[in-house]
The first five atom37 places (N, CA, C, CB, O) and aatype in JSON, in Angstrom:
{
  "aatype": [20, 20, 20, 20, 20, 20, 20, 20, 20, 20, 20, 20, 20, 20, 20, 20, 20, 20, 20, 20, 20, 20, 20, 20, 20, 20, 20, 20, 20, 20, 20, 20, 20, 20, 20, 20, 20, 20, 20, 20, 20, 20, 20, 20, 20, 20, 20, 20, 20, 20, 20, 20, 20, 20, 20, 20, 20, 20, 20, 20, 20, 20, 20, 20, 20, 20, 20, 20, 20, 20, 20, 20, 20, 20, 20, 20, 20, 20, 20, 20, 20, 20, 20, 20, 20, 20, 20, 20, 20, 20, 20, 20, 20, 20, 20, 20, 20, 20, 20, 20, 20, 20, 20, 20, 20, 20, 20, 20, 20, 20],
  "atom_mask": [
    [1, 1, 1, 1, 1],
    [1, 1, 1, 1, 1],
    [1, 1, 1, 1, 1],
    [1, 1, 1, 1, 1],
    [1, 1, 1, 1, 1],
    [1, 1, 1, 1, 1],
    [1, 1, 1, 1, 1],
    [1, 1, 1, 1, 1],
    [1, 1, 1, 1, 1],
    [1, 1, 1, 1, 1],
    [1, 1, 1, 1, 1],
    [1, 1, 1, 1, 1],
    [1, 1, 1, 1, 1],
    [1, 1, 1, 1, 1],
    [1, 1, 1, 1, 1],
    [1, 1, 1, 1, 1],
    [1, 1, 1, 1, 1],
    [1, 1, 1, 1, 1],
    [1, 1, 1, 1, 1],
    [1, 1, 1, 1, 1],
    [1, 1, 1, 1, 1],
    [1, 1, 1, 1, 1],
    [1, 1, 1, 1, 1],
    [1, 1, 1, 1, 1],
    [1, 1, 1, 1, 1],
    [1, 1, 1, 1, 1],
    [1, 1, 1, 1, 1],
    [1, 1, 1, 1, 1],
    [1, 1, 1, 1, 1],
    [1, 1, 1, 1, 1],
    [1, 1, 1, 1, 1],
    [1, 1, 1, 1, 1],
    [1, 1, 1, 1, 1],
    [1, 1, 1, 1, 1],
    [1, 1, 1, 1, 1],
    [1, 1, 1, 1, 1],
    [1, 1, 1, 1, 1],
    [1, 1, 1, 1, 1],
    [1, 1, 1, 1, 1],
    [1, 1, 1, 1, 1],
    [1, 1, 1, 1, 1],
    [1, 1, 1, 1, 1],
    [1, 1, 1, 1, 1],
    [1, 1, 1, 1, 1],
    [1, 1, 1, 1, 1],
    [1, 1, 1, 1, 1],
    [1, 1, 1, 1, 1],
    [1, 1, 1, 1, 1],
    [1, 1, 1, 1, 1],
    [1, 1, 1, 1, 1],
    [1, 1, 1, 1, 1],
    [1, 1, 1, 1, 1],
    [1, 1, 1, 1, 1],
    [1, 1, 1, 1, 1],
    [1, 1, 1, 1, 1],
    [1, 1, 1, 1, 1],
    [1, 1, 1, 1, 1],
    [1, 1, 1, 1, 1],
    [1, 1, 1, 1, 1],
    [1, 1, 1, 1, 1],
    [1, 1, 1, 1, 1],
    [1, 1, 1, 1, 1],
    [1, 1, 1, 1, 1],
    [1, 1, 1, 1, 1],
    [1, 1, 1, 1, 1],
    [1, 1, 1, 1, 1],
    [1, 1, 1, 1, 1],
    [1, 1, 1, 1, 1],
    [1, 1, 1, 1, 1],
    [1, 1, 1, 1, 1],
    [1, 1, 1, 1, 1],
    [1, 1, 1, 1, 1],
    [1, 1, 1, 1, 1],
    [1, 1, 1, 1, 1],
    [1, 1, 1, 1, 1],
    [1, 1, 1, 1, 1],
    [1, 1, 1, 1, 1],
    [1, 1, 1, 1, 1],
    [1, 1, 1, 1, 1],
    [1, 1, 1, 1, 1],
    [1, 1, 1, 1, 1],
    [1, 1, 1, 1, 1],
    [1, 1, 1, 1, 1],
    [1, 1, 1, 1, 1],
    [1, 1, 1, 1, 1],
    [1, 1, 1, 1, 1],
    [1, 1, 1, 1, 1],
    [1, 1, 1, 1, 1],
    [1, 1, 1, 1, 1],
    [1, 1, 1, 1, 1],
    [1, 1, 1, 1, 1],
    [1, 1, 1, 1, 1],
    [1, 1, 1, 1, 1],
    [1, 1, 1, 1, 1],
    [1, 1, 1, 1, 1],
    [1, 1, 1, 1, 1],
    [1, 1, 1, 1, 1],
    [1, 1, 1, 1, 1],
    [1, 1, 1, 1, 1],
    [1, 1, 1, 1, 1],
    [1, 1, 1, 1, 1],
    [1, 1, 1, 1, 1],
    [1, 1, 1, 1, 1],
    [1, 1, 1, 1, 1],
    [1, 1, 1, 1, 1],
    [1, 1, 1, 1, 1],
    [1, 1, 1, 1, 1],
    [1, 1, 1, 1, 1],
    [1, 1, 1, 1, 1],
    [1, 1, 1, 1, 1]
  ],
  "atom_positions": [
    [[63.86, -13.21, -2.48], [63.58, -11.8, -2.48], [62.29, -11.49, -3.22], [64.73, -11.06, -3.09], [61.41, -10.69, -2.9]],
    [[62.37, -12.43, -4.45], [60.56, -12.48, -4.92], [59.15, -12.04, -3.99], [60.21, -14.12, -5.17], [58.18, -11.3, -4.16]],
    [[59.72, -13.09, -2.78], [58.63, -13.29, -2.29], [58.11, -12.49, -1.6], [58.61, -14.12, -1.81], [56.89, -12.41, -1.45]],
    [[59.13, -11.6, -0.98], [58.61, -10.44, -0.03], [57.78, -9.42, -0.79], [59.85, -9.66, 0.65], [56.78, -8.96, -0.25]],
    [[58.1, -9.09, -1.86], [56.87, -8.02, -2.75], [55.72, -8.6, -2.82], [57.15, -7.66, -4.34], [54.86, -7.99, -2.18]],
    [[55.39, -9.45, -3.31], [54.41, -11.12, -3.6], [53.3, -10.36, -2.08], [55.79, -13.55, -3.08], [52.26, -9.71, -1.94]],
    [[54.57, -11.1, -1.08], [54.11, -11.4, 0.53], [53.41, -9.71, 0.75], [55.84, -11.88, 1.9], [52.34, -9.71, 1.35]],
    [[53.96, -8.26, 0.3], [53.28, -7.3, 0.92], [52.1, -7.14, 0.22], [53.97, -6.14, 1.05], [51.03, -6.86, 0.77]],
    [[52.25, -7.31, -0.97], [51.31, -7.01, -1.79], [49.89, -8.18, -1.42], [52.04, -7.08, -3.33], [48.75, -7.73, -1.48]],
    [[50.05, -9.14, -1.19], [48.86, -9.7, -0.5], [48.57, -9.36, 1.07], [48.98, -11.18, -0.63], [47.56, -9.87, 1.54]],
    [[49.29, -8.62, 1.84], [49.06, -8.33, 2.42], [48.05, -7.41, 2.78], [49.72, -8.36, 2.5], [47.19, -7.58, 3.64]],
    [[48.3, -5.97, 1.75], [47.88, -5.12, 1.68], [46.72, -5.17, 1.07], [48.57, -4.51, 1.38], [45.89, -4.39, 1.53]],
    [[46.25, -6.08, -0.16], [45.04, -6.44, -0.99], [43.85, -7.38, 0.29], [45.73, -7.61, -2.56], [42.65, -7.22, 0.54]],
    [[44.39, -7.89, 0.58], [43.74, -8.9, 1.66], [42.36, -8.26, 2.44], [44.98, -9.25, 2.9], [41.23, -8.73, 2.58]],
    [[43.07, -6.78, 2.94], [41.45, -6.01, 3.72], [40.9, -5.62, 2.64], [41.5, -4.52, 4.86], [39.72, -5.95, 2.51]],
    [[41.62, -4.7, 1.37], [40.44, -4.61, 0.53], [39.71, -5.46, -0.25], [40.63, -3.92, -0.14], [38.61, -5.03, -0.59]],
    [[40.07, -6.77, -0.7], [39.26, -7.25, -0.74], [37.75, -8.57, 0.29], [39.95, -7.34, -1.51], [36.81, -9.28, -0.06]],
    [[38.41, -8.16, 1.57], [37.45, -8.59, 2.72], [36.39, -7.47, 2.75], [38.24, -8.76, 4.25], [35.24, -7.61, 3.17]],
    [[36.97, -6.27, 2.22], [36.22, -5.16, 2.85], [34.97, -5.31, 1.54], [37.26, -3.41, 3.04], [33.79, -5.0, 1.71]],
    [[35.51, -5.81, 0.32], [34.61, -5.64, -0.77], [33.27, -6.98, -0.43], [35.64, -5.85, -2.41], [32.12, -6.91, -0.89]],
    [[33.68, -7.87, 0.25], [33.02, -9.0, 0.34], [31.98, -8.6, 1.93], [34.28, -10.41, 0.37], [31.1, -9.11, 2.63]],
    [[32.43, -7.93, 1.89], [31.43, -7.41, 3.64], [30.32, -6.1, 3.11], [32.96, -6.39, 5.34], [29.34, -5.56, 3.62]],
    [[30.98, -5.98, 1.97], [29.72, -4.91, 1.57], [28.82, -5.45, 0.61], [30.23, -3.51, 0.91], [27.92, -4.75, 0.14]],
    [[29.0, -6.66, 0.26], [28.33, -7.72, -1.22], [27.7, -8.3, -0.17], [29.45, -8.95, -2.46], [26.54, -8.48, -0.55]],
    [[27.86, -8.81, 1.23], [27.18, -9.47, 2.72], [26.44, -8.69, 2.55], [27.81, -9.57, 4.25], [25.52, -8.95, 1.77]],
    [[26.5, -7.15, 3.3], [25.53, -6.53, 3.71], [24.63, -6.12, 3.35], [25.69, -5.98, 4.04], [23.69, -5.73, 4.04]],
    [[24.78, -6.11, 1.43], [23.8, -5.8, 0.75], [23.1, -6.71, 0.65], [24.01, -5.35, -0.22], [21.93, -6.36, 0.82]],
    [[23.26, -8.25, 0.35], [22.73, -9.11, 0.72], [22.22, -9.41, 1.7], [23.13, -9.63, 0.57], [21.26, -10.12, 1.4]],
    [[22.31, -9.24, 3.11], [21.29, -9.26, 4.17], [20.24, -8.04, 4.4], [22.03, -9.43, 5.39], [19.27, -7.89, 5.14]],
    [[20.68, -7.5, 3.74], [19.8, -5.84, 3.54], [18.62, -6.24, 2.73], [20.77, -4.4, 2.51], [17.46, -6.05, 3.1]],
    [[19.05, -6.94, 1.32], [17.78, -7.53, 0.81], [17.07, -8.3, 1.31], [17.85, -8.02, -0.08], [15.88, -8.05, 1.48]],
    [[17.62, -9.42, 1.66], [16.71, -10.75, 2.18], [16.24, -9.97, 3.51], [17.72, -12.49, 2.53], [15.05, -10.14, 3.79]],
    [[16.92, -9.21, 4.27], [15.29, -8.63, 5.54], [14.43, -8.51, 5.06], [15.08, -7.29, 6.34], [13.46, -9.22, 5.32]],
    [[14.42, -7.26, 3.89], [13.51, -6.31, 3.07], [12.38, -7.5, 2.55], [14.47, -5.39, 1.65], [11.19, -7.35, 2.81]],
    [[12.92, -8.72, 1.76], [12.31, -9.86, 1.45], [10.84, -10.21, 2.34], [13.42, -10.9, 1.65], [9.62, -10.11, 2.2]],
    [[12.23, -10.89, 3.71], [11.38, -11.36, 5.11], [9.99, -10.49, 5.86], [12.55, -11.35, 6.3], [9.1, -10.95, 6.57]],
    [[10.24, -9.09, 5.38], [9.8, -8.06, 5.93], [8.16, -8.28, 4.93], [10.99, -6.56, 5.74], [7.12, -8.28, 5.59]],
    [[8.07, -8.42, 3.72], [7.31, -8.17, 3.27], [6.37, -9.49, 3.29], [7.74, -7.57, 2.29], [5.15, -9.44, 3.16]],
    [[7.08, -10.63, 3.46], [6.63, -11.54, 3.35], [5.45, -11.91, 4.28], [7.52, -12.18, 3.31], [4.33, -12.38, 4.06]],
    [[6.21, -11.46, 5.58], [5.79, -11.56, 6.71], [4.43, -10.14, 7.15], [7.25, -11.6, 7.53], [3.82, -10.05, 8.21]],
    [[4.36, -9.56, 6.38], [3.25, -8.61, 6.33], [2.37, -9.32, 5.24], [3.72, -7.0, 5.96], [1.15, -9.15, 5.26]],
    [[2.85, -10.0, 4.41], [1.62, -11.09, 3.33], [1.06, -11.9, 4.33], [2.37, -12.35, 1.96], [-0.16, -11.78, 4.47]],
    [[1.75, -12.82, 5.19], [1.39, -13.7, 5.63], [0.3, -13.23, 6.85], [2.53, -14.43, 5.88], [-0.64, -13.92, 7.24]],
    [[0.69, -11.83, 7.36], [-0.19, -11.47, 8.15], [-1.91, -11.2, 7.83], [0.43, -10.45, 8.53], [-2.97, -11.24, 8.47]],
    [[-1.29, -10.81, 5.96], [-3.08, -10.33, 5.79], [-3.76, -11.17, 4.98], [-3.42, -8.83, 5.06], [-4.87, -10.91, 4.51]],
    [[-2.82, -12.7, 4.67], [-3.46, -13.97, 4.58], [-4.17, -14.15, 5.76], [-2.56, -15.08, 4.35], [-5.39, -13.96, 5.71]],
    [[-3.64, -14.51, 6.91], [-4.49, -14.76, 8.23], [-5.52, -14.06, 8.93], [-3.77, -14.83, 9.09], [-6.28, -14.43, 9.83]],
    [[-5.32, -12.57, 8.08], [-6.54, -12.1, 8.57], [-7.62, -11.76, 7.67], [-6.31, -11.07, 9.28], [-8.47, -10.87, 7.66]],
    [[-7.48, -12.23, 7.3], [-8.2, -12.57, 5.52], [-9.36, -13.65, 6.03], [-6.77, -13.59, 4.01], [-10.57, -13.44, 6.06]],
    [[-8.61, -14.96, 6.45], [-8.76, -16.2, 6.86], [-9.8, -15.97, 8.3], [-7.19, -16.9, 7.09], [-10.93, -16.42, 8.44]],
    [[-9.14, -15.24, 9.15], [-10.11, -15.8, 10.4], [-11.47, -14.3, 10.13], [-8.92, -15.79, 12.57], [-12.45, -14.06, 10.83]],
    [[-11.09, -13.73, 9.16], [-12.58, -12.5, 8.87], [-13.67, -13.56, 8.27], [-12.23, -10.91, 7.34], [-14.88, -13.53, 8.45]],
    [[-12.77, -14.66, 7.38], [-13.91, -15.51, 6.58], [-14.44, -16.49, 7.45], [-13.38, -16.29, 5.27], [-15.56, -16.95, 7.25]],
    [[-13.63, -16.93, 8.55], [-14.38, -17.89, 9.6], [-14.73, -17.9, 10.89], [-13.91, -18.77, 9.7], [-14.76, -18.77, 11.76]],
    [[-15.11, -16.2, 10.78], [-15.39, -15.9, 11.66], [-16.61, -15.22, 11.64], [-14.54, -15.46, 12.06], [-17.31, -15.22, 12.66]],
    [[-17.0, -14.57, 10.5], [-18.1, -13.95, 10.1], [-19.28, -14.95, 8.65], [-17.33, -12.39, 9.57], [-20.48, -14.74, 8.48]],
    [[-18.77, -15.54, 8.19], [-19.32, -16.28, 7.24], [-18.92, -17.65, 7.51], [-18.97, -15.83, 5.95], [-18.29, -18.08, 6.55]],
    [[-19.06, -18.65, 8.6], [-19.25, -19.85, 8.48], [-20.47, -20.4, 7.93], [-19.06, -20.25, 9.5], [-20.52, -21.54, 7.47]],
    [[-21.86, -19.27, 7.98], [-23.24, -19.98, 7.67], [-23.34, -19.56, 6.72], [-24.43, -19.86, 8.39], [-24.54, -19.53, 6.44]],
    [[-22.24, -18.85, 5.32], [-22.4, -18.29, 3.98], [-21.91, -19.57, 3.52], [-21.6, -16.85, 3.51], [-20.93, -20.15, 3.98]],
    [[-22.87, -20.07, 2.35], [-22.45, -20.81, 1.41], [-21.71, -20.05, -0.18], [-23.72, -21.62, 1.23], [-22.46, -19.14, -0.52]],
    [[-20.85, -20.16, -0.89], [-20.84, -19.83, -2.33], [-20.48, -21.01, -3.04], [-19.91, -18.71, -2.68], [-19.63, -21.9, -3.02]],
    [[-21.87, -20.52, -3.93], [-21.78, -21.74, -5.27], [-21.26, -20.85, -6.41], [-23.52, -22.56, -5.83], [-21.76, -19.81, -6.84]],
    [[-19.88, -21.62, -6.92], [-20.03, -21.08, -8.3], [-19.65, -21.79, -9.53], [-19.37, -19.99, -8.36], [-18.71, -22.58, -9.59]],
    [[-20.43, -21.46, -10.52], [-20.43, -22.19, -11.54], [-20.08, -21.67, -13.2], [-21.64, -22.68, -11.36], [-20.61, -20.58, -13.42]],
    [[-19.33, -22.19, -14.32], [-18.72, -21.91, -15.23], [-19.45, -23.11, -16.51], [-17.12, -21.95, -14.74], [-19.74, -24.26, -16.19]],
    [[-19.64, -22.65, -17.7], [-20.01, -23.56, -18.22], [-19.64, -23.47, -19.16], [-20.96, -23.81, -18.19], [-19.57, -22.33, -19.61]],
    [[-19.18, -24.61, -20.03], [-18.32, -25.21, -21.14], [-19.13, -26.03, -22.15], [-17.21, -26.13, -20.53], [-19.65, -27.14, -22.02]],
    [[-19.09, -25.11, -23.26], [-20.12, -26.04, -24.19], [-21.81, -26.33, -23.67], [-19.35, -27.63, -24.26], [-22.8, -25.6, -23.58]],
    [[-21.62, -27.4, -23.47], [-23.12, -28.02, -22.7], [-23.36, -28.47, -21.48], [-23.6, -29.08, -23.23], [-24.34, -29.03, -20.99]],
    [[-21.99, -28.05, -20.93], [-21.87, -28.99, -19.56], [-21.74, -27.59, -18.82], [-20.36, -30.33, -19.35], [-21.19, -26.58, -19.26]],
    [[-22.35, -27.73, -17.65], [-22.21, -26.46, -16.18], [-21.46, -27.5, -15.15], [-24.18, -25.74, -15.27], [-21.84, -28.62, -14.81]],
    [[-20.05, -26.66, -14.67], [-19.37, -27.38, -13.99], [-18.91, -26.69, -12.22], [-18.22, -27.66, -15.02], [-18.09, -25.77, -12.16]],
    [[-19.27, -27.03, -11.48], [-19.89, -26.43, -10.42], [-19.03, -26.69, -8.85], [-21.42, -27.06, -10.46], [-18.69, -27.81, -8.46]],
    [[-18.83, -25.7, -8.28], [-17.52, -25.75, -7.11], [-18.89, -24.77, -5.59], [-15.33, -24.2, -7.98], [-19.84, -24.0, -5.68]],
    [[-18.3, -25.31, -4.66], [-18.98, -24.92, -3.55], [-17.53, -25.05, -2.38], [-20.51, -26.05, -3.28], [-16.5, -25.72, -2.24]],
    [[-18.35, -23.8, -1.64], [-17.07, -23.81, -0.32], [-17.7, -22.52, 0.26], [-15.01, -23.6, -0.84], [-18.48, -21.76, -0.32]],
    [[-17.22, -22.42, 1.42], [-17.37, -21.0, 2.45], [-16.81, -20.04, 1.84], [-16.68, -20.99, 3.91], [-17.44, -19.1, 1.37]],
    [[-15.71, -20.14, 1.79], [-14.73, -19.43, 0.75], [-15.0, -18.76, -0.51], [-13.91, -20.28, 0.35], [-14.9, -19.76, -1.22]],
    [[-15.27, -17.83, -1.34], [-15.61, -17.61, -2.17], [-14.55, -18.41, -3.4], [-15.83, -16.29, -2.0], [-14.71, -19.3, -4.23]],
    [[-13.16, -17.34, -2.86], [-11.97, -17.97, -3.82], [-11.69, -19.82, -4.02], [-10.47, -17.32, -3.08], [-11.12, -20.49, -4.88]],
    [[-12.24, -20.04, -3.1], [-12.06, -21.89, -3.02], [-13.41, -22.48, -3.98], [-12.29, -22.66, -0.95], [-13.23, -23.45, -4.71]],
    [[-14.85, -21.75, -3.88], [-15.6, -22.14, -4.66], [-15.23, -21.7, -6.26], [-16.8, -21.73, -4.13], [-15.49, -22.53, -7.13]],
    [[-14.76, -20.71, -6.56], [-14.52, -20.23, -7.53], [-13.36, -21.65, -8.82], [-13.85, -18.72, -6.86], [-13.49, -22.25, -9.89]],
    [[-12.07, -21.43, -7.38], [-11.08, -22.58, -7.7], [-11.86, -24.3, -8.19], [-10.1, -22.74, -6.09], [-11.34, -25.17, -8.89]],
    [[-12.85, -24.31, -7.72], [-13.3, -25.39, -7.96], [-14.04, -25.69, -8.92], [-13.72, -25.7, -7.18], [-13.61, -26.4, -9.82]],
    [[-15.14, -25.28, -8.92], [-15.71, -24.74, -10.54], [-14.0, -24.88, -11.74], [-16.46, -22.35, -10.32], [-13.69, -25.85, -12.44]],
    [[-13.58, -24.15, -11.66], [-12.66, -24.05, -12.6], [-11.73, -25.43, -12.53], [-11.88, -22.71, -12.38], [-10.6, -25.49, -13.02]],
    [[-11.89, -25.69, -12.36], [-10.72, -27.21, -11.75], [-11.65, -28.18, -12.31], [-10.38, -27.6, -9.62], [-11.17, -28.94, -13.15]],
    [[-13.17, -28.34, -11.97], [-13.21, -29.19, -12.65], [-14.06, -29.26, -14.11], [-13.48, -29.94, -11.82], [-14.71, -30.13, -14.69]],
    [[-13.7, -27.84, -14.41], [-14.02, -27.42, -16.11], [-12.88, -27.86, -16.72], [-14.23, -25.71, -16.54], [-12.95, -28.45, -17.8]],
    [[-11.83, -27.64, -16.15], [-10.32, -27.68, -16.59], [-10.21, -29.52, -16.63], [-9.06, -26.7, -15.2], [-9.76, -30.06, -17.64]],
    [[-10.58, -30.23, -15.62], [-10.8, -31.69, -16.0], [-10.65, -32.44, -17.35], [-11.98, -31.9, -15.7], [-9.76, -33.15, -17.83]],
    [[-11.85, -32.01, -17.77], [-12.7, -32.56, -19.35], [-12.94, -31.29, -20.21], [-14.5, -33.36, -19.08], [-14.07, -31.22, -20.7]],
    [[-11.93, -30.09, -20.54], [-11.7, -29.48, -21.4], [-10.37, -28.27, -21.29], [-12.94, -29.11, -21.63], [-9.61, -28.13, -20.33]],
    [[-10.38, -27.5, -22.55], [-8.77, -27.03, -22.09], [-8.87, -25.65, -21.52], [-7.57, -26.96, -23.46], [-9.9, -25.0, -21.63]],
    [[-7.95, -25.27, -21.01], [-8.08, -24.06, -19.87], [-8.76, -22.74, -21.18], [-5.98, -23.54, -18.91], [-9.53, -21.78, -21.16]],
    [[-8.13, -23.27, -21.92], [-9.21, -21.29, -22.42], [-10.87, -21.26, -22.12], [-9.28, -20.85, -24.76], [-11.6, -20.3, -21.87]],
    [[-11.2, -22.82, -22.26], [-12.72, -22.6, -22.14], [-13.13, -22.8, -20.9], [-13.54, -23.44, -22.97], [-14.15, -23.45, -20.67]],
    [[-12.33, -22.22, -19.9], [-12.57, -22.46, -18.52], [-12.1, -20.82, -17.56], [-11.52, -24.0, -18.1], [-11.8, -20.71, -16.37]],
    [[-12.19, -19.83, -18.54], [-11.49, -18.68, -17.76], [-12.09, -17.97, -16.56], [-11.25, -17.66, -18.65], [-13.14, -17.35, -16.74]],
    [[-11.61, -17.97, -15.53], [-12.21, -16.91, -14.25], [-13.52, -15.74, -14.76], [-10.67, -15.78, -13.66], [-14.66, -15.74, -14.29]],
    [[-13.16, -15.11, -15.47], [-14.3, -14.1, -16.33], [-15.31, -15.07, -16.27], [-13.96, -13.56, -18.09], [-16.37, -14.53, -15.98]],
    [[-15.45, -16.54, -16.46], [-16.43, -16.84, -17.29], [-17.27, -17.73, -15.79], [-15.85, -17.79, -18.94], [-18.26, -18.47, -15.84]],
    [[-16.7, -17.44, -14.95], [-17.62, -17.98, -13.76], [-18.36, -16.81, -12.95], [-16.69, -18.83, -12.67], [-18.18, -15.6, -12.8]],
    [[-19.57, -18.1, -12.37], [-20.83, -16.6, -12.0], [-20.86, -17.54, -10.23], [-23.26, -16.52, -13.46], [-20.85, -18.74, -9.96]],
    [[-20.9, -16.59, -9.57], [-21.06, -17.24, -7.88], [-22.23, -16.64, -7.27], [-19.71, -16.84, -6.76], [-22.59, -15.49, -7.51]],
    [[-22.67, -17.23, -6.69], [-24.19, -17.09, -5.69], [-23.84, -17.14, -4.45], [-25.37, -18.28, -5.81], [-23.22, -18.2, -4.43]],
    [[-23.81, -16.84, -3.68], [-23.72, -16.86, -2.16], [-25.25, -17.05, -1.35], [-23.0, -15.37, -1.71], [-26.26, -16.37, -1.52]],
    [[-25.1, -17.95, -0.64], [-26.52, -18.58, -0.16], [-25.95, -18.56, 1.82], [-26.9, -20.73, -1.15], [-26.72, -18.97, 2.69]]
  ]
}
């Protein structure tokens, strides 16, 4: 006779708690679109970022260069951000990142 109270009472708990787990889903797929959504508008204005730079500046060179102590340490690419990255990468090599900060690089475009 236990069991039948037991037996309704999970009965009756059973949708509400499916119902609680379908709304913890939906909020969860609600986010991760929202996620996908944005991501996928980054990725769009990476690529058009990308074919503006190789499409209009293949014959732009940028040099840029950062200097540490006594040494000038020097990055080249089409790219501005890739010459920039480089310079700094290889300041960062043979000394420690404070004396290598973005502020402290100068770029030329040729």
């Amino acid at each position: 006779m236990k069991t039948l109270p037991m037996l309704l009472c999970s009965l009756f708990l059973a949708p509400l708690a499916a119902g609680a787990a379908d709304a913890e889903t939906e909020h969860r797929l609600a986010r991760l679109e929202a996620e996908v959504r944005h991501l996928q508008a980054r990725i769009q204005l990476l690529e058009d970022e990308r074919r503006h730079y190789s499409r209009f500046n293949t014959d732009t060179l940028h040099v840029c260069r950062i200097n540490a102590f006594t040494r000038t340490y020097e990055g080249e690419s089409s790219h501005p951000g890739l010459a920039r990255r480089q310079a700094q990468k290889a300041c960062e090599r043979e000394n420690d990142a404070m004396f290598c900060r973005t502020e402290n690089i100068r770029c030329n475009r040729y």
